[in-house]
C-alpha positions in Angstrom: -40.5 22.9 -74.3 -36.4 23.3 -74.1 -35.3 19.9 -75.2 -31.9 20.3 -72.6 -34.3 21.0 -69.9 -36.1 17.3 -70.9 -33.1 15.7 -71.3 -31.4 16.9 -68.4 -34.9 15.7 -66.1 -34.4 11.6 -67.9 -31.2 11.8 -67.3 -31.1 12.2 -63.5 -34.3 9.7 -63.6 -31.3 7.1 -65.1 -28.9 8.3 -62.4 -31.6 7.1 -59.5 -32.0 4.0 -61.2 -28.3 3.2 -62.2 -26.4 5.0 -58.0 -29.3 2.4 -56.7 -28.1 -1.2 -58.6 -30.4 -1.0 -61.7 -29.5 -2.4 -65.3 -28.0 -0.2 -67.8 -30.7 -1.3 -70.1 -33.4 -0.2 -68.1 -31.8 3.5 -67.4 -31.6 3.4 -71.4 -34.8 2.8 -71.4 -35.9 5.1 -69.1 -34.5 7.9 -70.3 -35.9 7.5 -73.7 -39.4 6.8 -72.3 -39.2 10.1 -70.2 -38.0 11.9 -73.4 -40.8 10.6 -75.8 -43.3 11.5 -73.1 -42.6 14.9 -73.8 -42.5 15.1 -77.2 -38.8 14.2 -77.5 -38.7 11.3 -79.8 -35.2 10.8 -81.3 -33.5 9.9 -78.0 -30.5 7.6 -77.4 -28.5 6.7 -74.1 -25.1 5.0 -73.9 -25.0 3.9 -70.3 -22.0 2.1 -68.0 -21.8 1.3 -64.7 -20.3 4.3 -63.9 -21.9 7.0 -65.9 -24.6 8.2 -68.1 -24.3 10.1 -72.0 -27.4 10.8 -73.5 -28.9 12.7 -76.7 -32.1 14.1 -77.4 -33.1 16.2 -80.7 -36.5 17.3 -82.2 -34.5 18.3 -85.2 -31.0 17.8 -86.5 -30.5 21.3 -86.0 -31.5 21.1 -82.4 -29.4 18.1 -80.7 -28.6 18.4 -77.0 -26.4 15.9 -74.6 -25.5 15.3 -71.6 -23.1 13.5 -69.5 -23.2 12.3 -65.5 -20.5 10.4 -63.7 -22.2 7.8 -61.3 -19.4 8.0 -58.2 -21.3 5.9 -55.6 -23.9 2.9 -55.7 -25.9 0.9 -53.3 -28.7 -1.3 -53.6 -32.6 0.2 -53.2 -34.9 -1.1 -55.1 -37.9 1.0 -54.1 -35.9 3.9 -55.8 -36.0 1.8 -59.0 -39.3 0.8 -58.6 -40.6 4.4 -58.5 -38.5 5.7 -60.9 -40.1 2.9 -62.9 -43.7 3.6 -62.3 -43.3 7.7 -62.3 -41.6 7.2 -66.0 -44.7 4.8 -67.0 -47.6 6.9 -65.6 -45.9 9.5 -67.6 -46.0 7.7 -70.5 -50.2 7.8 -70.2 -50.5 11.2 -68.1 -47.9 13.8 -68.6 -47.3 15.8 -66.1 -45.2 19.0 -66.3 -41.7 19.1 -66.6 -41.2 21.1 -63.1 -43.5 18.4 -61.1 -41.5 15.6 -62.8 -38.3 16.8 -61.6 -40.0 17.7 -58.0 -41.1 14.1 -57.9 -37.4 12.7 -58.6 -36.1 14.8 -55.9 -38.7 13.5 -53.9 -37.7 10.2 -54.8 -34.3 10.9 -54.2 -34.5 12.3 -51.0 -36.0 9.3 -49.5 -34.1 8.3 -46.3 -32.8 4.8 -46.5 -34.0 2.3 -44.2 -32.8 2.1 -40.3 -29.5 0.5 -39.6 -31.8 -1.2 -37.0 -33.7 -3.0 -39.6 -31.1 -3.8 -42.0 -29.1 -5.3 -39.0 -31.9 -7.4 -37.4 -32.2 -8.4 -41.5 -29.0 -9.7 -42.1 -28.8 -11.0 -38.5 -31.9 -13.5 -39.7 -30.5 -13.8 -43.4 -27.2 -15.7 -42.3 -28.8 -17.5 -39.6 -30.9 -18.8 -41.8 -28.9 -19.1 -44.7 -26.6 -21.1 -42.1 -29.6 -23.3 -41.7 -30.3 -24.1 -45.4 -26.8 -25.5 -45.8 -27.5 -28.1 -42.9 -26.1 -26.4 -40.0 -27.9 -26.9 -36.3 -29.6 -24.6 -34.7 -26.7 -23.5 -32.3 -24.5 -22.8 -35.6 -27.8 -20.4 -36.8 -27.6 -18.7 -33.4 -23.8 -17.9 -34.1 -24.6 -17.1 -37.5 -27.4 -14.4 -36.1 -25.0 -12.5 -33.6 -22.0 -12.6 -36.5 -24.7 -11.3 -38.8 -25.4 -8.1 -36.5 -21.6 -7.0 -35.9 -20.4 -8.1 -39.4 -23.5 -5.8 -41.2 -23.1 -2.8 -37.9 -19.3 -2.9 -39.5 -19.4 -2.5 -42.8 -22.3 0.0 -42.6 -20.2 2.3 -40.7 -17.2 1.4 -42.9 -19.1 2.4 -45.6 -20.3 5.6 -43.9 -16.8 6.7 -43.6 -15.9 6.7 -47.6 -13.9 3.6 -47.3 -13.0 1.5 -50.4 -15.8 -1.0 -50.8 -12.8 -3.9 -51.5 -11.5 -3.2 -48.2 -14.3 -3.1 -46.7 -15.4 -6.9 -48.2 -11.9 -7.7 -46.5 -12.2 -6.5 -43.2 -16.1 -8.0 -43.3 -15.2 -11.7 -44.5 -12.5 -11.4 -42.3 -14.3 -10.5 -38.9 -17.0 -13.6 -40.0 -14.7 -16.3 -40.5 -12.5 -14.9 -37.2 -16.1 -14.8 -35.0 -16.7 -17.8 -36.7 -14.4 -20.1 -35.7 -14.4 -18.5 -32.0 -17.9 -19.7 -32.1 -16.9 -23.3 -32.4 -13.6 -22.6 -30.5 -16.0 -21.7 -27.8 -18.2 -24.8 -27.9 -21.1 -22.0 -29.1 -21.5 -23.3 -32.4 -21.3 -26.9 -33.8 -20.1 -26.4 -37.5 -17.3 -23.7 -38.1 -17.6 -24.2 -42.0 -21.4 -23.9 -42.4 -21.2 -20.8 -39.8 -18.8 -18.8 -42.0 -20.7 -19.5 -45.2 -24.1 -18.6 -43.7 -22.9 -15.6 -42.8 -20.3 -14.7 -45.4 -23.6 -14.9 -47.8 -24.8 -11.5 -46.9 -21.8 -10.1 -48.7 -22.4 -12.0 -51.8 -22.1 -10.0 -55.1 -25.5 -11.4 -56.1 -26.7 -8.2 -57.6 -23.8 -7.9 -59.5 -23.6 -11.1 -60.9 -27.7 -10.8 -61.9 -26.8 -7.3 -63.4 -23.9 -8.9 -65.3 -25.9 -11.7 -67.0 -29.1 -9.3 -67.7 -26.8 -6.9 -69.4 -25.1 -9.5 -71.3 -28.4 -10.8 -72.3 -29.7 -7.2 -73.2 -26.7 -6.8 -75.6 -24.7 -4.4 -72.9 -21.8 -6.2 -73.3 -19.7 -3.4 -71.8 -21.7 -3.0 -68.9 -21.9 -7.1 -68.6 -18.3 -7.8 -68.4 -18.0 -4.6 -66.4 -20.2 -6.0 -63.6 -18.8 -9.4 -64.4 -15.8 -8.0 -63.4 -16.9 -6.1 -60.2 -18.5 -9.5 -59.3 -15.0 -11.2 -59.1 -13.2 -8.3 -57.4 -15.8 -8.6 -54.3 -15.5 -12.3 -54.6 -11.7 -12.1 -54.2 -12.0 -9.7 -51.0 -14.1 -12.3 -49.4 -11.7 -14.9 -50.6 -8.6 -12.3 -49.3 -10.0 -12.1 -45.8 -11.0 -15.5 -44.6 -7.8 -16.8 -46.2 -5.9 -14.4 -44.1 -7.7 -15.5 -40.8 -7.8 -19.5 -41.7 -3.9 -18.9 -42.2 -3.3 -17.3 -39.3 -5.8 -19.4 -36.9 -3.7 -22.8 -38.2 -0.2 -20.7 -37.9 -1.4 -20.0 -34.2 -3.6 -22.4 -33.2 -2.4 -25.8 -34.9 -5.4 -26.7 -37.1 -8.7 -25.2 -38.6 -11.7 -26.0 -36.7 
């Protein structure tokens, strides 16, 4: 069996993983599970956040390597998960190289779930994230209908290709702004506990448990590389409720 062929299938396994928020440890590790399963055993991946370079041999003579550039990522963790258990079951049962690849595509190809859902989702997550951190139930009921515009936004900002720091902007931005309306308003009780109940759904949480797992792993490029992706995001949410707090005292004499 053409070890390029092999290669090339682990190799897109470790893109699913790594465009879907998983360690670069594990997409190491997945790679040279897929590779072994075939009878590949000298395989090695060097993986960053942003791409993938991999070698497989069956002899010195016969050394093959590939590289893929990881342009986008998101978070799905059924992607993972199935990567994950296709790569073990063909660690017991090997199935044909063809069927393997048929299955990633599969994989691949799966649709990602409704805007409905994740809406209604984060529309409950701050509200009751809002909750934990003592606010009433009237500030949870702000934080649910900021939840649904502020995720409807940044989905379709995100649809459109725009830069993910900007979008973290105009998101924190439009939370703390519908925020203090809220109280303004007399809707909510807690202006403070609103914003950060809501502003939790853009949280670099991933990225800062990517960041210490990789760290931990010995990926200390990829660690400080997430680290630093962790701080960006947390600067754009900083960025845009600064800017609205600003102008909200500027123009309307205090924050609430």
């Amino acid at each position: 069996m053409e070890t390029g062929r092999i290669l090339h299938v682990a190799s897109y396994a470790g893109q699913i993983i790594l465009e879907n928020g998983g360690e670069t440890y594990r997409v190491e590790e997945t790679i040279a599970k897929i590779c072994q399963s075939y009878g590949v055993e000298v395989a090695e991946g060097f993986v960053t956040p942003t791409g993938i370079m991999a070698s497989a041999s069956r002899t010195p003579a016969d050394v093959r390597s590939v590289i893929k550039r990881v342009k986008h990522r998101t978070v799905n963790l059924d992607k993972i998960a199935r990567v994950n258990e296709l790569a073990r079951h063909n660690m017991k049962h090997p199935v044909g190289v063809d069927e393997f690849l048929q299955r990633l595509h599969e994989i691949d190809a799966t649709p990602p779930r409704s805007l409905t859902v994740v809406v209604v989702a984060a529309a409950v997550a701050a509200a009751m994230f809002t909750l934990m951190f003592g606010g009433t139930p009237a500030d949870a009921l702000s934080a649910l209908l900021i939840g649904v515009v502020a995720r409807w936004l940044t989905a379709k900002a995100s649809a459109l290709g725009i830069n993910d720091f900007f979008i973290n902007v105009m998101g924190s931005a439009v939370i703390t702004l519908m925020g203090l309306i809220s109280v303004w308003l007399g809707v909510g009780h807690n202006g403070s506990l609103i914003i950060i109940g809501s502003l939790m759904l853009l949280v670099p949480g991933l990225a800062i448990t990517n960041a210490i797992r990789d760290t931990l792993a010995g990926d200390l490029v990829a660690g400080v590389t997430r680290g630093a992706e962790a701080f960006l995001i947390a600067v754009s949410l900083a960025a845009g409720s600064g800017i609205v707090i600003g102008l909200w005292m500027e123009w309307m004499g205090g924050v609430l």
